[in-house]
C-alpha positions as CSV (number, residue, x, y, z in Angstrom):
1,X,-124.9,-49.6,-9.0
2,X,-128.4,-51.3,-7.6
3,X,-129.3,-48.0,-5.3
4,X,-131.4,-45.1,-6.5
5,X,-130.1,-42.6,-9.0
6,X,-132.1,-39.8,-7.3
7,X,-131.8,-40.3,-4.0
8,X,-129.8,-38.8,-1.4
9,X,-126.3,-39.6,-0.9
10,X,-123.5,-38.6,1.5
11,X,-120.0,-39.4,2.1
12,X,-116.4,-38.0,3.9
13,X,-114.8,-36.1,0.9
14,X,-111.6,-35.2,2.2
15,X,-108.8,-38.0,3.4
16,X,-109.7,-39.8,6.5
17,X,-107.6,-38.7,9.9
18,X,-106.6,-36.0,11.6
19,X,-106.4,-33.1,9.9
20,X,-107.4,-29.0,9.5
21,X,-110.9,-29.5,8.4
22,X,-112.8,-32.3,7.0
23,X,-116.2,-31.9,4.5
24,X,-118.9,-33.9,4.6
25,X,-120.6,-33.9,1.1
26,X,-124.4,-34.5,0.6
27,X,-125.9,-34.5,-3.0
28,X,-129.7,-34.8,-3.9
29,X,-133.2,-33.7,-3.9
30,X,-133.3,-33.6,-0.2
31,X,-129.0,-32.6,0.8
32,X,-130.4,-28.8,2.0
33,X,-133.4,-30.7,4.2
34,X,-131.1,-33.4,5.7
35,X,-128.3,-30.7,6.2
36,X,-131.4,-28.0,8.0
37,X,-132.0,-30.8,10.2
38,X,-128.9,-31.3,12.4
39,X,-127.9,-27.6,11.6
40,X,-128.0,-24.5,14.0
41,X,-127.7,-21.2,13.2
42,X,-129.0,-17.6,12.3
43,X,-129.5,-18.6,9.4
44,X,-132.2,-20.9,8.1
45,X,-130.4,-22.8,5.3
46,X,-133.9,-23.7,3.3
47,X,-133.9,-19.8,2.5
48,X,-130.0,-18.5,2.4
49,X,-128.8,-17.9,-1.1
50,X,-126.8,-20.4,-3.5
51,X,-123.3,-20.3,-3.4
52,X,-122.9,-19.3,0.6
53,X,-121.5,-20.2,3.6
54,X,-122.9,-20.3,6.7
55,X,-121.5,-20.6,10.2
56,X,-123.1,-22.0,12.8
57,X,-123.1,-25.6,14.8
58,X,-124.3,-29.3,14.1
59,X,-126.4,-30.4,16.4
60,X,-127.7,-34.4,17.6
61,X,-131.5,-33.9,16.7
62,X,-132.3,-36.8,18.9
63,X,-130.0,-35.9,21.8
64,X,-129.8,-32.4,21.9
65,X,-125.7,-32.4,21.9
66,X,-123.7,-30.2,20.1
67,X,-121.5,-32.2,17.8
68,X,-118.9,-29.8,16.3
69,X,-118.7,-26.4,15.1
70,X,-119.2,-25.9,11.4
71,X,-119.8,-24.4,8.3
72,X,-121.9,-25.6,6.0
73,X,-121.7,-24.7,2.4
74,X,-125.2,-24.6,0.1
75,X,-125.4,-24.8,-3.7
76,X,-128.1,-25.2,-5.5
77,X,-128.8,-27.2,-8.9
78,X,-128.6,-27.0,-11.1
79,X,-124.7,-25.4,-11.0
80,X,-123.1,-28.0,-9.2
81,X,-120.9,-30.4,-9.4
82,X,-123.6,-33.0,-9.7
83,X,-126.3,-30.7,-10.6
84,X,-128.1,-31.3,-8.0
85,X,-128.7,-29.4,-4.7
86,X,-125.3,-29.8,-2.8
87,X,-124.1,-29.2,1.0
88,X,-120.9,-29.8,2.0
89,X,-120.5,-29.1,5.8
90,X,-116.8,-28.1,6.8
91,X,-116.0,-29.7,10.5
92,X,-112.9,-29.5,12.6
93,X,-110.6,-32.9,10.9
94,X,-110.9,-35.2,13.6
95,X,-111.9,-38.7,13.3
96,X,-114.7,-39.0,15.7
97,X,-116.4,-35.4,14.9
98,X,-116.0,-36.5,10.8
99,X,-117.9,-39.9,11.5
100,X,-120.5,-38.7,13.5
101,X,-121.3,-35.8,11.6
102,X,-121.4,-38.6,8.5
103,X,-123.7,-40.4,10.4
104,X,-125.6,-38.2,10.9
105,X,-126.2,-37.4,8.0
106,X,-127.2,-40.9,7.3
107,X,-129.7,-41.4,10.2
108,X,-132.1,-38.5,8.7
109,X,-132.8,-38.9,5.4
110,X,-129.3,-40.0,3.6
111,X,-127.9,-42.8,2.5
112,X,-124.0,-43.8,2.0
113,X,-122.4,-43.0,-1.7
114,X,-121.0,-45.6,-3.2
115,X,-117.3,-45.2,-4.5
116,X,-117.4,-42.5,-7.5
117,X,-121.2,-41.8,-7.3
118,X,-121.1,-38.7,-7.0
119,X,-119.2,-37.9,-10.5
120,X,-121.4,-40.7,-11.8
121,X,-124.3,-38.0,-10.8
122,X,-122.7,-35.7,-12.8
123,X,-122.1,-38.0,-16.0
124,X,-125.5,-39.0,-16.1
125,X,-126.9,-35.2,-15.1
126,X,-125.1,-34.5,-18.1
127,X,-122.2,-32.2,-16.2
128,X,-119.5,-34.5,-17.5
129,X,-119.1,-37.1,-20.7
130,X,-117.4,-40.0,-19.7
131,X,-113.8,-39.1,-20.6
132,X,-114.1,-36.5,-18.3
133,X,-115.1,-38.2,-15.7
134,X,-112.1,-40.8,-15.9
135,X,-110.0,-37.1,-16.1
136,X,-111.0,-36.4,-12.7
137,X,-109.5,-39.6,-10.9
138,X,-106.4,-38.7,-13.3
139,X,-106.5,-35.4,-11.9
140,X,-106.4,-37.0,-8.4
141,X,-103.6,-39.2,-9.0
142,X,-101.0,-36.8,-11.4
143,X,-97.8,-37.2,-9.8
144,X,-96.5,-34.2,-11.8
145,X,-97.6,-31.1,-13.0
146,X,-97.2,-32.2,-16.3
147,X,-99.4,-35.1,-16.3
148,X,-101.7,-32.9,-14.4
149,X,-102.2,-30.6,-16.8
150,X,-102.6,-33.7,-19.3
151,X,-105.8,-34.8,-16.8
152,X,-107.0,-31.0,-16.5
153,X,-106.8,-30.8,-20.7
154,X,-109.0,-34.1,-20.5
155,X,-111.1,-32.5,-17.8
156,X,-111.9,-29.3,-20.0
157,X,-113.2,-31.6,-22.8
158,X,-110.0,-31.6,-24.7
159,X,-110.1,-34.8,-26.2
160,X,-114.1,-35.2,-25.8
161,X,-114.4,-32.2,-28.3
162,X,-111.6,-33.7,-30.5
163,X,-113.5,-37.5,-30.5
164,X,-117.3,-35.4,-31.2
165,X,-115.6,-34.1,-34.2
166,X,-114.7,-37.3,-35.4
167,X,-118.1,-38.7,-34.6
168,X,-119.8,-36.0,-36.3
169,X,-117.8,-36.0,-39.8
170,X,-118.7,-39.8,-39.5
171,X,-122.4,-39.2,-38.5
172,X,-122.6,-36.5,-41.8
173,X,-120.9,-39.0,-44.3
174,X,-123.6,-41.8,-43.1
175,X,-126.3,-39.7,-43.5
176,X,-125.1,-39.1,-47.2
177,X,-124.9,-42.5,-47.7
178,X,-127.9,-43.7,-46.7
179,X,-129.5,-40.9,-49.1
180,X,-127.5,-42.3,-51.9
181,X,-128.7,-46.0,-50.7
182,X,-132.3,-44.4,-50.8
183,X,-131.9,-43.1,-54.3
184,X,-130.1,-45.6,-56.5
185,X,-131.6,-44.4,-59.6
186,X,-129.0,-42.0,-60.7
187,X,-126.4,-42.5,-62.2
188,X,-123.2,-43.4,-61.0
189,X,-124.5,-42.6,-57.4
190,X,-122.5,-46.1,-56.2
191,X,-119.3,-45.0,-57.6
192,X,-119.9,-41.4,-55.9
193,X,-121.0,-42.9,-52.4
194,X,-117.8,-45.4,-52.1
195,X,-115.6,-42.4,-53.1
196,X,-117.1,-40.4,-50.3
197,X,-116.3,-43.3,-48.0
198,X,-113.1,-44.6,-48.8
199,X,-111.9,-40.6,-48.6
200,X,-113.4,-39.6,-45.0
201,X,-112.5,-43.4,-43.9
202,X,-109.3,-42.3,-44.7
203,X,-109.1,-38.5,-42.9
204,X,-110.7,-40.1,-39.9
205,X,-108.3,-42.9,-39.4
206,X,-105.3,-40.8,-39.8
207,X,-107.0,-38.4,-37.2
208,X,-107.0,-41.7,-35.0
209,X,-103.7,-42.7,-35.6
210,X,-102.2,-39.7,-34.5
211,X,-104.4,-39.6,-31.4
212,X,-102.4,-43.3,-30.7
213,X,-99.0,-41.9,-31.7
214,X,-99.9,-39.7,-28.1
215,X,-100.9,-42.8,-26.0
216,X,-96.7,-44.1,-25.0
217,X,-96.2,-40.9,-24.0
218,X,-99.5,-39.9,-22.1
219,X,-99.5,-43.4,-20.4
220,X,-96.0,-42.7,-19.3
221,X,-97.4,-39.2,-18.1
222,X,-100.3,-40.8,-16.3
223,X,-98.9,-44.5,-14.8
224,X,-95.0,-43.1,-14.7
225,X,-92.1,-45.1,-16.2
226,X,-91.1,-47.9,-14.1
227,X,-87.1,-47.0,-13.7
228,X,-85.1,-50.0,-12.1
229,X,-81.6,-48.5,-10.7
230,X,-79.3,-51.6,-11.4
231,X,-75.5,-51.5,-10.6
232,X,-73.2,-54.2,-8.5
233,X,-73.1,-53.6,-4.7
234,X,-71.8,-50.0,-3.6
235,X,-71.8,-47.8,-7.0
236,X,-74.2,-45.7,-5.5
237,X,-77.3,-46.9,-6.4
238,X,-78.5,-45.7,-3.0
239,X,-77.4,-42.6,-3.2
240,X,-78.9,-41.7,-6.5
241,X,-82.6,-43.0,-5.2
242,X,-82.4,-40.7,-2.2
243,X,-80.7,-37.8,-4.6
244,X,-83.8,-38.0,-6.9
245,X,-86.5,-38.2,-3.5
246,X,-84.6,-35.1,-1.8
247,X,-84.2,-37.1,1.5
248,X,-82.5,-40.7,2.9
249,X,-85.0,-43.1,2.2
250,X,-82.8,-46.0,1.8
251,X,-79.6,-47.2,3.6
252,X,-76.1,-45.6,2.5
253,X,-72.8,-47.8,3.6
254,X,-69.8,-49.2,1.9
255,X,-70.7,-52.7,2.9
256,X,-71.9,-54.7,0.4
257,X,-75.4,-56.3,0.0
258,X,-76.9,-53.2,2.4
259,X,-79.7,-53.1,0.2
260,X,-81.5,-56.7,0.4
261,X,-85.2,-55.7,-1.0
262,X,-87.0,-53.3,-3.7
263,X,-87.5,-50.0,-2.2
264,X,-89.7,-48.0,-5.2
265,X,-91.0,-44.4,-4.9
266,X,-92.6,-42.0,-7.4
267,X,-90.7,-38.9,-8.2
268,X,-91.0,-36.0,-10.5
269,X,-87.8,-35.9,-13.0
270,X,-88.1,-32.5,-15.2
271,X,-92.0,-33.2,-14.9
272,X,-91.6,-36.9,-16.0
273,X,-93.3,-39.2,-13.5
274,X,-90.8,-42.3,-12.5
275,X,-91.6,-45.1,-10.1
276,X,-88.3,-45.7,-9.2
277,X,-87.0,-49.0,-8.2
278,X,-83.8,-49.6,-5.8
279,X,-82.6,-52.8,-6.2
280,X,-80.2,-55.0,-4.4
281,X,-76.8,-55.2,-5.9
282,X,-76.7,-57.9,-8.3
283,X,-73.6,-60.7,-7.4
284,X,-72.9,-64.1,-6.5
285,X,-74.0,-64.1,-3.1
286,X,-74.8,-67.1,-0.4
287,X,-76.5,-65.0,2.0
288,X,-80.6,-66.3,1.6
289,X,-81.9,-62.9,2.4
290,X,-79.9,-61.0,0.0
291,X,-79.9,-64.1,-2.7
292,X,-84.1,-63.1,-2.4
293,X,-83.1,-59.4,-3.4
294,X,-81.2,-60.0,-6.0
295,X,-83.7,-62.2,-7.8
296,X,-86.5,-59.5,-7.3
297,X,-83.7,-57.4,-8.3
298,X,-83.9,-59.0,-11.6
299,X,-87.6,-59.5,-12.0
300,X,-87.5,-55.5,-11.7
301,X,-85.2,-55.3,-14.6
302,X,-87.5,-57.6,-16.7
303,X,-90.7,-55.5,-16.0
304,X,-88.7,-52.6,-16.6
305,X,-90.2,-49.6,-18.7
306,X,-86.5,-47.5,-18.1
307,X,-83.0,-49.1,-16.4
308,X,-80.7,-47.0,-15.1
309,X,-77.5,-48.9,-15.2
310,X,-74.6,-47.6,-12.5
311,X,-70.5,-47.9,-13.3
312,X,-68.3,-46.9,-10.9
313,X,-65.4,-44.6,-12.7
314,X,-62.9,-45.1,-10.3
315,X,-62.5,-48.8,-10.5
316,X,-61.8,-51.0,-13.8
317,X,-64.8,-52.6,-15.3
318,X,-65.9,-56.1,-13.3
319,X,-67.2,-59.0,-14.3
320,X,-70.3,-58.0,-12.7
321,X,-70.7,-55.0,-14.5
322,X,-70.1,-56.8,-17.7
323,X,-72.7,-59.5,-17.1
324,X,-75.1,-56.7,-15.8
325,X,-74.5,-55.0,-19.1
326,X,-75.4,-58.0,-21.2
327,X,-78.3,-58.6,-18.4
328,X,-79.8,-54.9,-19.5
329,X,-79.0,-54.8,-23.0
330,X,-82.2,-54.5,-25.2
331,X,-84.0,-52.5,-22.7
332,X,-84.6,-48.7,-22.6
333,X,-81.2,-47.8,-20.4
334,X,-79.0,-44.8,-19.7
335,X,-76.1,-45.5,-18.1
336,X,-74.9,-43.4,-15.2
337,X,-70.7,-43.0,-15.0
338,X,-71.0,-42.3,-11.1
339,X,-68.3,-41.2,-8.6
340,X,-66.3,-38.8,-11.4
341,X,-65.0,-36.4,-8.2
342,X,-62.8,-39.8,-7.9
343,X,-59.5,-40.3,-9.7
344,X,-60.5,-42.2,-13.3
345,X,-60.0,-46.0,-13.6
346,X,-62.3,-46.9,-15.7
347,X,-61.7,-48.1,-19.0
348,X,-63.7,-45.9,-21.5
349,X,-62.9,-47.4,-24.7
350,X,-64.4,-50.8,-23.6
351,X,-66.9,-49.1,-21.7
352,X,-68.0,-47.8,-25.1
353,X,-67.9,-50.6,-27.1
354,X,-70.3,-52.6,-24.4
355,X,-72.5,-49.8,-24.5
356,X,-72.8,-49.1,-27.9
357,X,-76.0,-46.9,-29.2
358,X,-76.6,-46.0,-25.4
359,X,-76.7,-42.7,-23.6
360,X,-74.1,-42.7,-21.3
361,X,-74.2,-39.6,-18.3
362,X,-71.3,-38.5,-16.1
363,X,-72.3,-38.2,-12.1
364,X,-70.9,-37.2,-9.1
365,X,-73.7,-37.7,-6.8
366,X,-72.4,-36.6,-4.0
367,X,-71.6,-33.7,-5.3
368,X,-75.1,-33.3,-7.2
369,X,-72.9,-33.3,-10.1
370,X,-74.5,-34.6,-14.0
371,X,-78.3,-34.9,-12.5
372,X,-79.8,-31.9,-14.8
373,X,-78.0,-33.8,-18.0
374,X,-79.9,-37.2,-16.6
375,X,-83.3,-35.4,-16.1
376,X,-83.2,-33.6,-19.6
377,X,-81.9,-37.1,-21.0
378,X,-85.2,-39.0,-20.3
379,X,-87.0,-36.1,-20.9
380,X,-86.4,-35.9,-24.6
381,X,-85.9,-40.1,-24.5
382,X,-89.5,-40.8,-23.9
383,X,-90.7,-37.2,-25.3
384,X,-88.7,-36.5,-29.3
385,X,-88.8,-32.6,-28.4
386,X,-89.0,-32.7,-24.6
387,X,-92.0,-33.1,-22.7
388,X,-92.5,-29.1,-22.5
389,X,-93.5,-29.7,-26.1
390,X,-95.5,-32.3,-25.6
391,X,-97.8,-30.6,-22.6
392,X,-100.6,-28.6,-24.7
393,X,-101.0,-31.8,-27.1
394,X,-104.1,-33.5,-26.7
395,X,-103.1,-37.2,-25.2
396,X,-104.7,-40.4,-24.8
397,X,-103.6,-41.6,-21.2
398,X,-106.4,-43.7,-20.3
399,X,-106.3,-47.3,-21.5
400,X,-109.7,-47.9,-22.2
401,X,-109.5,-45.3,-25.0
402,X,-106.3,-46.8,-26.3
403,X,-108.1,-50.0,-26.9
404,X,-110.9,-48.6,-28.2
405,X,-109.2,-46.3,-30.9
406,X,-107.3,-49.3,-31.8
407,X,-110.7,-50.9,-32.5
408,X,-111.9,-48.4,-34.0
409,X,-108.7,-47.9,-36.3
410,X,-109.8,-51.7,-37.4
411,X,-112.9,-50.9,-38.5
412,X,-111.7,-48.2,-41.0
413,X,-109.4,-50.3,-41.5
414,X,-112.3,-53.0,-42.8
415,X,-113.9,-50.3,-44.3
416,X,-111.4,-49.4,-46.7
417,X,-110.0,-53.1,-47.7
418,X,-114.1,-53.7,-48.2
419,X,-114.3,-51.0,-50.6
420,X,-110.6,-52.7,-52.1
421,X,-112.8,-55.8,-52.7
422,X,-116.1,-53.9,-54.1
423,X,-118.7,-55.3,-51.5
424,X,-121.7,-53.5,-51.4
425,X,-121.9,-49.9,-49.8
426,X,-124.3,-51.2,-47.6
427,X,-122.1,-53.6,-46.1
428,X,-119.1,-51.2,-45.6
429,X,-121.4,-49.2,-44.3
430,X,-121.5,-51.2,-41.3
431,X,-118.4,-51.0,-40.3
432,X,-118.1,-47.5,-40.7
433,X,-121.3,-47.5,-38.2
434,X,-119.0,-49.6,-35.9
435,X,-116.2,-47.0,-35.9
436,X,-118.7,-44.4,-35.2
437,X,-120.2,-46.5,-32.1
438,X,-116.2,-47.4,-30.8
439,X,-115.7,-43.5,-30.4
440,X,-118.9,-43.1,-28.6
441,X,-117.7,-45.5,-26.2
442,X,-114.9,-43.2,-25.4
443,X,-117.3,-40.2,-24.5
444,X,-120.1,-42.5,-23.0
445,X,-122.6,-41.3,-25.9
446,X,-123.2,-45.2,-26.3
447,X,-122.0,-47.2,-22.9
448,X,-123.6,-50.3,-21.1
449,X,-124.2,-49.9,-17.4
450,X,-121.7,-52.8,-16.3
451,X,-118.8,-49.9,-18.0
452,X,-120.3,-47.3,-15.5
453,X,-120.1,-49.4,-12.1
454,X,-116.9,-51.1,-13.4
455,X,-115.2,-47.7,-13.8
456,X,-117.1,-45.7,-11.0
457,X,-116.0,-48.5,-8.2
458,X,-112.3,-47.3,-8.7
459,X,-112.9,-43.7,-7.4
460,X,-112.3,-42.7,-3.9
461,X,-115.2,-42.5,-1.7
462,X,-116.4,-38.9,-2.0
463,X,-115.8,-38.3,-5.3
């Protein structure tokens, strides 16, 4: 970022509109002295204790006008957010008292934060490593208590402790070596160092790999699995969409080709995040709106991370339903047996033989009949023993540190095929070195400053 690390910065912290309250967050050297000036109170905030709040108004030092009545919260470095001084003045949620008290704010001695600066304060105060600081925008966008209590793990140094202790073993066996390098007159002290290398290369990468056995399941807990309801026209792929939401968010009719877009909405299924995806009903059609849907319709199958397939149960199998079984098959799919409250016509035996290998669920969903059985089924199909096992692991989420382990995996993995071919110690040493800087990229002990302002410029402003 080109401003000043250790100047004065301010932004809105809360979302923008009407609302209860809104805060007003100032962090630097001078937050207490650019908050004294437009406050007004019995108090003098210069001298009032850390950690207080403090009623009083904000007044236009230049005008004399009161602006809103407040109160204005002081903390003092360095046990902050930030670790710097930090004021955070609580206003009425309105739109116009927000911005003026913002600018404010800025016309005496502050400037604007920049997207994310003020957790980038407390990364490079030291308050946070970098993992942490990605946990926080996690944290912000959970869409499930499970996957937030994956990002508040990440935020209590979970995985940072688990990556230090990797870097650490690696840190004590290079330090070994290089005293074995230093010393070469002793005997056998080659054979010795390369045993030492090729046996914590070994403990480290499967440490590694079974961080990335986490990352499916923690990217499914932090992005959510894109879920495309598919089914021919009126087998209530609807109804199921606004069954999962808990209210009528898209159009339920018997006419065919009701639904003529992709209607997607996030929504918590036994803690599992899915972006769901409505779809139009997939069939020969001449109608140029609906022919639109259905293609999309199909470009949502394709990009699909889970399909839920719909068969109505009281009519025979199509030929639609056939051609949308072979259009699914390959993908992750659980296929839904809707409308059982209705008299059986369904052939089952061929049913099964088209289906073959896949989970197949029996709904009502009008009668809020089958939908626990669906919920525990992708449960344990994305999670082996249920995501309520998975919850206290440590995860990888983030896809930054997926890469980067991956990397880093390599490099033992060139560490050990080097000692396979008998290169020097020296040489194989490098790339144990390598593994050792990879990891520090994950905590931000070794980062460039482009990887700060890239990552920091996707926080909210305020944050």
């Amino acid at each position: 970022m080109a401003n000043s690390e250790f100047d004065t910065i301010a932004a809105i912290s809360t979302p923008v509109g009407e609302g209860g309250i809104s805060i007003i967050r100032i962090s630097g050297e001078e937050a207490v002295a650019v908050a004294k000036k437009l406050y007004h109170g019995s108090k003098d905030l210069a001298k009032v204790a850390t950690n207080t709040i403090n009623y009083g108004h904000i007044i236009d030092p230049d005008s004399g006008a009161e602006v809103d009545e407040v109160m204005v919260s002081i903390m003092r470095a360095p046990h902050t957010y930030t670790r710097e001084d930090v004021v955070e003045i609580n206003c009425h949620g309105g739109l116009l008292a927000t911005n003026r008290i913002l600018q404010l704010t800025l016309s005496h001695g502050a400037r604007l934060a920049e997207p994310g600066e003020f957790t980038k304060r407390a990364f490079l105060n030291g308050r946070l490593d970098l993992s942490q600081s990605e946990a926080v925008m996690d944290l912000i966008r959970a869409k499930t208590d499970k996957s937030m209590k994956v990002a508040l793990n990440q935020l209590d140094g979970d995985l940072s402790r688990l990556i230090k202790a990797l870097r650490k073993d690696i840190l004590d066996v290079l330090a070994q070596v290089e005293v074995n390098i230093d010393y070469p007159e002793y005997d056998a002290v080659e054979e010795m160092t390369t045993k030492m290398l090729k046996e914590k290369a070994q403990e480290v990468q499967q440490r590694i790999q079974a961080l990335l056995k986490t990352a499916k399941q923690g990217k499914v807990l932090r992005d959510g699995l894109a879920t495309a309801i598919i089914g021919r026209p009126n087998v209530g792929k609807s109804s199921l969409l606004n069954t999962l939401l808990h209210e009528d968010k898209a159009i339920v009719t018997n006419v065919a080709g009701t639904t003529r877009d992709v209607i997607e909405e996030y929504v918590n299924v036994e803690g599992v995040p899915l972006k769901l995806i409505d779809t139009a009903g997939i069939r020969h059609t001449e109608d140029t709106v609906e022919k639109i849907g259905v293609e999309r319709s199909r470009q949502a199958i394709d990009t699909a991370d889970l399909v839920l397939l719909l068969i109505d149960s009281s009519n025979a199998l199509t030929d639609e339903d056939r051609e949308l079984i072979k259009l699914t098959a390959g993908k992750p799919r659980i296929v839904i047996l809707n409308k059982t409250d209705l008299p059986n016509r369904i052939d089952l035996n061929e049913l099964r033989q088209l289906t073959a290998g896949d989970r197949v669920i029996k709904t009502s969903i009008v009668e809020h009949e089958g939908m626990e059985e669906l919920g525990r089924t992708i449960s344990h199909m994305f999670f082996d023993e249920g995501i309520e096992s998975s919850q206290n692991t440590v995860m990888v989420t983030n896809a930054r540190h997926i890469g980067l382990l991956h990397q880093a995996n390599d490099a033992l993995n060139d560490v050990l095929s080097g000692i396979a071919a008998g290169m020097p110690v020296d040489l194989v040493q490098i790339d144990m070195t390598r593994c050792w800087e990879l990891l520090g990229e994950i905590t931000g002990d070794s980062y460039q400053d482009e990887l700060l302002d890239q990552l920091f410029s996707q926080f909210c402003l305020g944050k």
